[in-house]
C-alpha positions, 0 to 999 in steps of 0.5 A: 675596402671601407666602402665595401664595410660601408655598404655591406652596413648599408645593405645589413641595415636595410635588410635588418630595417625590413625585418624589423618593419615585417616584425613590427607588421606582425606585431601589429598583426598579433595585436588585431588577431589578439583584439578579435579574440578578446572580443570573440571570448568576451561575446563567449563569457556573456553567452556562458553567463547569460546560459548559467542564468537561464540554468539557475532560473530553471533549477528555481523553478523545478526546486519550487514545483517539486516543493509543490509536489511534495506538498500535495503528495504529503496532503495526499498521504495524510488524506490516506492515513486519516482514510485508513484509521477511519476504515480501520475503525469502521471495521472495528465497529463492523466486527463489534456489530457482528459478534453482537449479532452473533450473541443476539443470534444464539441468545435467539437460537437457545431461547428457541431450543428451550421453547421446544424443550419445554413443550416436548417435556410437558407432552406425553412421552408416548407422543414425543417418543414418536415425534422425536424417533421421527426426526434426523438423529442430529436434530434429536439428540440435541434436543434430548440433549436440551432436556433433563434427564427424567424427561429424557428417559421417559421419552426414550422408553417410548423409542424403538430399542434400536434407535433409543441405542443410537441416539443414547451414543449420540448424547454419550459423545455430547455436542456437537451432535453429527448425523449419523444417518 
């Protein structure tokens, strides 16, 4: 029976030795696979690290062309604004112009109007009540209008009744005088 224990021993510790050779295979094999790995992972991180360059490089320089831009554009803006304040002015001068020439037009017009005011008051009233009775009813009251009132009744008593009526409403309405013809 001892040599039955001691070969069962033998036989246990060869079959134990085996597994442990297969375990020490497999360890063996683990730390190649392990190695690989490691080497695959590193070969990874550079690739990661040198894509994060790439990235920082090209979000420098979009960061640096959009300053760009916005610099332009704000050049651009203040070119706009100055346009604008020298349109406005100009404008401004435009408007002053205008209400010169307004002025210098009715400073025309009533010099005008006076004119022949004058000369209708120094005719005879027989002749300017004739001219005048003559006229559009707009045209003529405005110039009665114009006229002192002596000279004014002397060349409607020169009129027709009827359209001395007329025109006496007409100045009684005052200006402006609308044409009622």
């Amino acid at each position: 029976m001892n040599r039955f224990i001691l070969m069962y021993c033998l036989f246990l510790g060869i079959v134990v030795g085996e597994e442990l050779n297969q375990n020490t295979s497999n360890v063996i094999d683990c730390n190649v696979i392990f190695e690989q790995r490691k080497d695959e992972i590193t070969q990874e991180i550079a690739r990661v690290e040198q894509q994060k360059r790439m990235m920082t490089s090209l979000y420098e320089e979009q960061q640096a062309l959009n300053n760009k831009k916005l610099q332009e554009l704000q050049l651009q803006e203040q070119r706009i604004e100055s346009l604008l304040k020298e349109a406005a002015e100009q404008k401004n001068q435009i408007q002053e112009l205008i209400k010169q020439n307004e002025e210098l037009l009715a400073n025309i017009q009533n010099a005008k109007n006076d004119k022949i005011t004058q000369t209708y008051a120094k005719m005879r009233d027989s002749k300017a009540g004739a001219i005048i009775e003559n006229m559009p009813l707009k045209d003529a009251a405005e110039l009665l209008f114009s006229m002192d009132s002596k000279d004014m009744s002397k060349i409607l008593s020169k009129m027709t009744p009827q359209r001395a009526a007329q025109l006496t409403e007409m100045l009684k309405a005052g200006p402006p005088f609308w044409d009622m013809e």
